[in-house]
PABAKOL-992859 format. One record per residue (C-alpha): x, y, z. Coordinates in steps of 0.1 Angstrom, whole numbers, plus 5000, padded with zeros to 4 digits. Example, Ala and Ser with C-alpha at 12.3 -4.5 7.8 and 13.67 -1.06 7.14 Angstrom:
512349555078/513749895071/
This chain:
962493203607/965893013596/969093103601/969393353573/967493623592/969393893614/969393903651/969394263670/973094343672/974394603699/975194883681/978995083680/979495423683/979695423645/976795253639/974695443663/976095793644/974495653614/971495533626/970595863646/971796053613/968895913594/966195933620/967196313624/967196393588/963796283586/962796353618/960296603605/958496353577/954996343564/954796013573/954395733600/955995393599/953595143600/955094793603/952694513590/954494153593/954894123632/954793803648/954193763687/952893443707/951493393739/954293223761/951692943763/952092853728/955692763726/955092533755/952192383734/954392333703/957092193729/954691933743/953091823707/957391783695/957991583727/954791373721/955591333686/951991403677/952191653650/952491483612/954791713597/958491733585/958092093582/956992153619/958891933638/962292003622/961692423625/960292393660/962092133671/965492353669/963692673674/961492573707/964692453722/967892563711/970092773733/971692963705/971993333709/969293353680/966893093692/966593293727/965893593708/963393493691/961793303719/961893603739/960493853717/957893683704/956193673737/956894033744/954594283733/955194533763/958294743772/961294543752/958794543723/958094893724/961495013728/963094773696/959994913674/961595313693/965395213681/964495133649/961495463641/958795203641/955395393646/952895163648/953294773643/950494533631/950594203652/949993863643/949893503654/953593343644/953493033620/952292793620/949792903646/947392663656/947092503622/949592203636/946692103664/943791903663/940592073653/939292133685/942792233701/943292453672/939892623673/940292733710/943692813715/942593053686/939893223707/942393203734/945293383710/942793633704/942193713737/945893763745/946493993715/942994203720/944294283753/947694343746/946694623719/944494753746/947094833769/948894993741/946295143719/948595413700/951095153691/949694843681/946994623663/946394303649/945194033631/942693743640/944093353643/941893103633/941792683627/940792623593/940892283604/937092373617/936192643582/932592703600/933992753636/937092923621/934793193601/932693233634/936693333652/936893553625/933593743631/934193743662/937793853664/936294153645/933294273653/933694173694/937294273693/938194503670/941394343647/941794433618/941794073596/942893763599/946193553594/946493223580/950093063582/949792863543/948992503543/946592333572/948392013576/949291983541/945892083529/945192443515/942692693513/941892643475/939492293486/936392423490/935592283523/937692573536/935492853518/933992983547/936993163558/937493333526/933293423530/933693503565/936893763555/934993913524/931993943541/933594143575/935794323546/938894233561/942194073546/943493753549/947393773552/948493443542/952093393560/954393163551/954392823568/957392553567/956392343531/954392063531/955591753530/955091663499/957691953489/959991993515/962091663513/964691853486/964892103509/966092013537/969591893528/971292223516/968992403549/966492553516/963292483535/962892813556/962793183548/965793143524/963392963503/960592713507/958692943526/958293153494/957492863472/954792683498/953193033500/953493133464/952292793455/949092813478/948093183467/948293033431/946692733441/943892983456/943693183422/943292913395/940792703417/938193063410/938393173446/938393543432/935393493405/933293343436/934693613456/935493913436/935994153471/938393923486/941394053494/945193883504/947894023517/951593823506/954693953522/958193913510/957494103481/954993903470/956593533477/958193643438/954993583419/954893973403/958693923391/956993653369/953293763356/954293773319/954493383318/951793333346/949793433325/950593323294/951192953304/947692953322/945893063293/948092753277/946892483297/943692603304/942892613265/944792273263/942192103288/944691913303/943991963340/940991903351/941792113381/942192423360/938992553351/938892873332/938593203350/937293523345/940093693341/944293673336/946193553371/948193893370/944194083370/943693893402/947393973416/946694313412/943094343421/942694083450/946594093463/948194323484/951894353492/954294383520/958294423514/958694173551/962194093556/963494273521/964694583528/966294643490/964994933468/964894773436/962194483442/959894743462/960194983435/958894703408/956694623432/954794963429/955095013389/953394693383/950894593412/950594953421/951895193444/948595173465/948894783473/952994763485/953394803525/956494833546/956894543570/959994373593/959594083603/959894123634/961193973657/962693713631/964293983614/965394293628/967494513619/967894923628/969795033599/966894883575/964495173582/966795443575/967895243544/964495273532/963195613541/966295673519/964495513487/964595743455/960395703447/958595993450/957096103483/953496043475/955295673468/957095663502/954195793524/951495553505/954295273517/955295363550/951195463562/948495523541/947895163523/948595003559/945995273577/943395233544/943794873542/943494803579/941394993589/943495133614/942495443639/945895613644/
């Protein structure tokens, strides 16, 4: 959500050549574009999030230095954002049409309603719900999504999730990292991860703004968004998640990461080999010994979406070593959004099979989804 993302950009004649080039040379493909990372809000959150910054009443560096600029800036970006996330009707419809977008999975944007108290969080979640539920109803061939919940509340946020499922239909749930600097590897907050296994759904744990106990070096060189921290708070928590034994206790779990896996595959070889070090070394008390290797539960337990990296060679890694049936095409909408990304990746030298198992068919297996 920083300032390294792209904002739509009217498009020259030039531009628009190209772009209508590569829609028409695969205008005939085996394949739909599924797009799995897509944030929206109600309008009535940002004016939540504005009254918690004005009130001061939210404890965290994180939150009230991203929303505090994004909430109210006027900058051409800001706006954007604001307006688009709110939007999931024509202007929506017609970005996702620009840019060959089939079919977009929805979600609640960070940090969702993990910055409220427990009982403001647990019903503006039901309330979120609600919104999105009848948002995909009016547009049933273009859109799904995923259920908000406030693990701040793990029972009343598993009964969200049940409900968000079985009474209205999503498709999983989406957790936005830490819940005010605490994460999902304490037990207290197992019921989601029982809740999610038990519904067979996956949890998509989005980034979040890091904690503060690792933002602080951040924030001076403008590291603590999407360039960077949001990758190491949510790499951190999903390893925080596996070496607690979340996976052992439930082996059916599954994650979704996005951002090509926060970079956590481009580093399994020493994962894996420093666990097995400290573990045998019995240093940590916090590190009991698992069942299996971290990069077993990376592949097994983990699935992966390319969000916001648009770049062949990461993508292609992506599918030799966690497999091509667990990497998915997301944008990032509408923090990043850009027309000439699609083309650039229908363009990818993998195999077909590869491409369509990207683009549609781990998305519609994974998902569940009816289209």
């Amino acid at each position: 959500m920083d300032g390294g993302r792209q904002l739509l950009r009217p498009l020259d004649d030039n531009t628009r050549e190209t772009d209508m080039l590569g829609d028409t040379a695969i205008e005939g493909r085996a394949y739909k574009r599924i797009a799995t990372e897509e944030a929206f809000c109600p309008p009535e959150l940002l004016e939540r999030y504005r009254r918690l910054l004005a009130d001061n009443a939210v404890d965290d560096i994180g939150f009230n230095g991203m929303w505090g600029f994004y909430a109210n800036s006027s900058s051409d970006r800001c706006q954007f954002i604001r307006d688009h996330l709110t939007d999931v009707g024509d202007v929506r419809l017609s970005h996702m049409d620009e840019a060959g977008i089939d079919f977009a999975v929805l979600a609640l944007t960070s940090p969702g309603v993990q910055v409220m108290t427990t009982a403001d969080g647990t019903a503006f979640a039901t309330y979120a719900n609600d919104w999105l539920a009848d948002a995909i109803a009016r547009n049933p061939d273009r859109f799904d999504g995923l259920a908000a919940c406030a693990p701040q509340d793990p029972v009343a946020a598993a009964k969200e999730i049940e409900r968000g499922v079985t009474k209205l239909g999503l498709k999983g749930v989406i957790v936005n990292s830490h819940i005010q600097h605490e994460y999902l590897d304490d037990q207290k907050f197992w019921a989601v991860f029982e809740a999610a296994e038990a519904l067979d759904v996956p949890i998509y744990l989005h980034p979040n703004s890091p904690s503060d106990g690792l933002i602080k070096p951040m924030l001076g060189r403008g590291l603590d968004g999407a360039i960077w921290g949001f990758s190491v708070e949510t790499g951190l928590h999903v390893l925080r998640i596996i070496v607690a034994g979340v996976f052992d206790r439930f082996p059916k779990l599954q994650l979704v990461l996005g951002h090509v896996g926060e970079s956590l595959p481009f580093t399994l070889y020493r994962l894996d080999y420093m666990h097995r070090a400290s573990a045998a070394s019995g240093r940590y008390e916090g590190m009991p010994a698992l069942k299996r290797s971290i990069s077993d539960y990376l592949r097994d337990n983990v699935h992966y979406t390319n969000s916001g990296v648009a770049w062949d060679p990461p993508i292609r890694f992506l599918q030799e070593t966690m497999g091509v049936d667990r990497v998915m095409y997301a944008m990032d909408y509408p923090y990043q959004y850009s027309v000439e990304e699609v083309a650039r990746l229908d363009a990818m030298t993998i195999e077909p099979a590869a491409k369509k198992a990207f683009f549609e068919d781990n998305a519609r297996k994974l998902f569940k989804l009816a289209i």
